[in-house]
C-alpha positions in Angstrom: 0.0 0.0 0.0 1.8 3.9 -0.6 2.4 6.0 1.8 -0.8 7.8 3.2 -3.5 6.0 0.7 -5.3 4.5 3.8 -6.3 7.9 4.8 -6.7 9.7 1.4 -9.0 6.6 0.7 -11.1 7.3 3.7 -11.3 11.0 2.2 -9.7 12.2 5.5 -7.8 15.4 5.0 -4.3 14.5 3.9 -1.7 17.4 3.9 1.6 17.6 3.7 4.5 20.2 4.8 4.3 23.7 3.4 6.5 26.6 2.3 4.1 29.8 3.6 4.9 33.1 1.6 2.8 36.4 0.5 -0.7 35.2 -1.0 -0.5 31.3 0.4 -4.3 31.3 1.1 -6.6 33.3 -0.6 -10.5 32.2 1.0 -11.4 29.6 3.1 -12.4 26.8 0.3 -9.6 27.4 -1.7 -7.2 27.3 1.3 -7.3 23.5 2.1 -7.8 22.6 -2.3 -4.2 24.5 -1.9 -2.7 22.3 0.6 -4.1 19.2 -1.1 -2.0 19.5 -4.0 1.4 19.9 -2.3 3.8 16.4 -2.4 6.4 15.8 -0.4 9.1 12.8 -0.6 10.3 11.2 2.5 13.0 8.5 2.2 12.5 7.3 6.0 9.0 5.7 7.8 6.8 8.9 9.0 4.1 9.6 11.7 0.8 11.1 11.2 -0.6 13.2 14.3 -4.8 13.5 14.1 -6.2 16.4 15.8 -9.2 15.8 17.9 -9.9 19.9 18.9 -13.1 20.2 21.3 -14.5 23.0 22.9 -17.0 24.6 24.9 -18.2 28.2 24.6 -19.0 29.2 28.3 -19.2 26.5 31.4 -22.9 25.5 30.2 -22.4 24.8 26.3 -21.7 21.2 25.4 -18.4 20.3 24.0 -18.1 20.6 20.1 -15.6 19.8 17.3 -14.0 23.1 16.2 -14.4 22.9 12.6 -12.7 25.1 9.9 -9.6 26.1 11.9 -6.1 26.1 11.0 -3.2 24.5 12.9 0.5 24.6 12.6 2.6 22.3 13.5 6.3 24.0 13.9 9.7 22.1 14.4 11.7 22.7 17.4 10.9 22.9 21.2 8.6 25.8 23.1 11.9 27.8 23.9 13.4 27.5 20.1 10.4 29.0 18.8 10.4 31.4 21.9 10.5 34.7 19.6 7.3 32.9 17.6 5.4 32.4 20.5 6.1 36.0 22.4 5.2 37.4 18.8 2.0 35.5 19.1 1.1 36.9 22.4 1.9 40.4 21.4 -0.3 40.7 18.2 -2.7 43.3 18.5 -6.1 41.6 17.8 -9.5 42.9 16.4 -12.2 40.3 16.6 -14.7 39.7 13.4 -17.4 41.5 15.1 -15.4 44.5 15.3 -13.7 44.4 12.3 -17.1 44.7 10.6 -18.5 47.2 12.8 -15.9 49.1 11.7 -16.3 48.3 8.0 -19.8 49.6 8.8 -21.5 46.3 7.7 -24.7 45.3 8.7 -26.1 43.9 12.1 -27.5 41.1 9.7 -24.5 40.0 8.2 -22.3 40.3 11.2 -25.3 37.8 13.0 -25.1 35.7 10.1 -20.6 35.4 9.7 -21.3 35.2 13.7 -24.0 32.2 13.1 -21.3 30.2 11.1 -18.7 31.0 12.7 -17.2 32.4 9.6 -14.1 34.6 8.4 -15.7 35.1 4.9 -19.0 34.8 2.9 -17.5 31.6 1.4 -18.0 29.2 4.4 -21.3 28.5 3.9 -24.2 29.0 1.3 -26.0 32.0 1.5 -29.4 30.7 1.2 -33.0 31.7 -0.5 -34.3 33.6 3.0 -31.0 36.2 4.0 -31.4 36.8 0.3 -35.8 38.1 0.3 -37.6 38.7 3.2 -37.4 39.6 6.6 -34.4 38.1 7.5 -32.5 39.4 4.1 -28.6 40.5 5.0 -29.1 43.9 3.1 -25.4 43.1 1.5 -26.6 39.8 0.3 -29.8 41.6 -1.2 -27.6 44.4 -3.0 -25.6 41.7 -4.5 -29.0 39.4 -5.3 -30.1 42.4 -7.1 -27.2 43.4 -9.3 -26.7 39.4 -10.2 -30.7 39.3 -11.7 -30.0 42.2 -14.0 -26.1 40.8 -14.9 -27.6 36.9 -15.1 -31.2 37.3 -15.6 -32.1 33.5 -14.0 -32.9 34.0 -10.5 -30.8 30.6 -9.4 -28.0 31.5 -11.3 -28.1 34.8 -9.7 -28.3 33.7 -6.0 -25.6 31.3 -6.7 -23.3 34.0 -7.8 -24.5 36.6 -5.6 -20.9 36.9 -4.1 -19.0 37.9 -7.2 -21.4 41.4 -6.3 -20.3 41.3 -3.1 -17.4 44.2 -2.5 -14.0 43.0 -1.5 -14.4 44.0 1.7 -17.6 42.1 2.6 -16.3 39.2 0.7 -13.4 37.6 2.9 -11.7 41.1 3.8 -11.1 39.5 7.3 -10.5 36.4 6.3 -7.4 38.4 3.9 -6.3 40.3 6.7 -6.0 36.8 9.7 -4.0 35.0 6.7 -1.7 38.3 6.8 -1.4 37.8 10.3 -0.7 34.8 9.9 2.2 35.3 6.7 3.4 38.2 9.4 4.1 35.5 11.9 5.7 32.7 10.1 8.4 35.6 8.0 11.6 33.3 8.4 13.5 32.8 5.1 13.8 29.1 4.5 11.9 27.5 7.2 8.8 25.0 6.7 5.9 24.6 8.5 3.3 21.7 8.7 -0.2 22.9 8.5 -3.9 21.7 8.6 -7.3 22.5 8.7 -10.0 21.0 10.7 -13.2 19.0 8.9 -17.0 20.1 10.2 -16.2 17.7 13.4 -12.9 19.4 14.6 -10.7 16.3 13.2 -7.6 17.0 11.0 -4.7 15.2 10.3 -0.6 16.1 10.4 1.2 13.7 7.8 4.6 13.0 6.8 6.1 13.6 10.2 9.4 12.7 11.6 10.7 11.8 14.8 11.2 15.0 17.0 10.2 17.9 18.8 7.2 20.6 17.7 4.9 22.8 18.7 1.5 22.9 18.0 -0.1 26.1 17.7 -3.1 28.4 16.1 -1.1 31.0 15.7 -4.1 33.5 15.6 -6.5 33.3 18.8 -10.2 31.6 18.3 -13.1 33.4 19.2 -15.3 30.9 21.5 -17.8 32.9 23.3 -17.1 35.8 24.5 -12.8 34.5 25.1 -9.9 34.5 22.9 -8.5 30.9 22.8 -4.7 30.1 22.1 -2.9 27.0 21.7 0.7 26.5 22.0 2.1 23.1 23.5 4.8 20.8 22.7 4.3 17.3 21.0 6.9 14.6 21.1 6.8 12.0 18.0 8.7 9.2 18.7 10.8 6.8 16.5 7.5 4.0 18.3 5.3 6.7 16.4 6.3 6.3 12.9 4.3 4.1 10.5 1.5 4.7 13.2 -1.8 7.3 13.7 -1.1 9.1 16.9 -4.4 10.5 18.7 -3.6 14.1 20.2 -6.7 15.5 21.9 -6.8 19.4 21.7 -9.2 21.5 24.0 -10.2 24.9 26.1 -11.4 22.5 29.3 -8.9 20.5 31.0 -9.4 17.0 31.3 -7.0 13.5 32.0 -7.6 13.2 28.1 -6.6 16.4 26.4 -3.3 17.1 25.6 -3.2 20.8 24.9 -5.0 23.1 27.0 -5.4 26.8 25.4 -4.6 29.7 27.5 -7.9 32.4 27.4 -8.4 35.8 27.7 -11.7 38.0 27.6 -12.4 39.0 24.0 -11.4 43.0 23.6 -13.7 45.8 23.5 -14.9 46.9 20.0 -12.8 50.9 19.0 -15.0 53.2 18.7 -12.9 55.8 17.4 
């Protein structure tokens, strides 16, 4: 059997290790298509580390899969990357809610990127009724309209809605986290592993050698009303290679998880 077929068979994600430069990502969909198409060729038996990331909201929320986040997983030990991770805690951070506030979009599409927990318009469908009626995202409307005249067919026009979206309200945050992101990971030469999570908060790290790394999101999730980051060490062994290795991720402490993310309050909105 190649390398890695079990899981591409099982249509599990499958990447592999990545060069990050200017433009890497460019919307949420296209993001993991990217990754999929990246090879790399290992002459020694490798490890694959799958990401189990659950998380609770508040105290009273049941635990969930965190779906549609990025992971990195970077070579050396917490101290090596020392300069990453005081970076990482440094970064001045506007949440998506205040970002679009300040773009001065509307309460309805902020409720609706809030609903989906979404960085752009592209992760998810934008559907018949934020489109007409009374629960119509007046962006998503504006866009609806100018697709009829360009399109004519209804359907057709609904399902292109977002090419009469502007820039901004398109994946403008989404551009400006994968800048962030570029920002953080600026050192000439070095290669990074990186993932994204499926709808159930499962993803899987590939290819991996024997050694030291850091797992990290780089860029703090919004659960709740926190700011959740994760940066822990993870130890693949030579017993690890040629074998799936189970890592439980999380924002609750439990004899299970592995990595525990370190919270903060999420920041009040500038007014200014």
């Amino acid at each position: 059997m190649k390398k890695n077929s079990s899981l591409c068979n099982l249509r599990v994600l499958c990447v592999s290790v990545v060069v990050f430069f200017a433009g890497f990502l460019t919307t949420e969909t296209q993001s993991t298509q990217r990754l999929h198409g990246e090879e790399v060729t290992q002459e020694s038996p490798t490890g694959v580390l799958r990401l189990r990331v659950r998380v609770k909201a508040d105290d009273t929320a049941p635990l969930r899969g965190l779906a549609r986040k990025r992971f990195f997983l970077i070579p050396g030990t917490l101290e090596q990357n020392r300069a990453l991770i005081d970076a990482i805690e440094r970064q001045p951070l506007v949440t998506r809610d205040c970002y679009y506030k300040k773009l001065g979009a509307s309460d309805a599409l902020i409720e609706w990127l809030k609903t989906g927990d979404c960085e752009s318009v592209y992760c998810r469908s934008v559907e018949k009724d934020f489109v007409t009626g009374p629960k119509a995202v007046p962006e998503f409307a504006n866009a609806f309209a100018s697709s009829q005249k360009e399109f004519g067919s209804d359907a057709t026009a609904q399902q292109w809605l977002t090419t009469n979206l502007t820039p901004d309200v398109r994946d403008a945050f989404f551009r400006d986290r994968q800048s962030v992101i570029e920002t953080l990971l600026k050192i000439p030469g070095a290669r990074f592993y990186s993932v994204m999570t499926d709808r159930n908060g499962t993803a899987y790290f590939t290819d991996l050698g024997p050694g030291t790394y850091v797992l990290s999101n780089l860029i703090p999730t919004e659960l709740g009303q926190t700011l959740a980051t994760w940066n822990c060490e993870v130890q693949v062994k030579a017993g690890d290679l040629a074998t799936e290795k189970p890592y439980l991720v999380s924002n609750r402490k439990d004899k299970n998880v592995k990595c525990v993310s370190v919270e903060k309050p999420k920041p009040a909105c500038n007014t200014d």
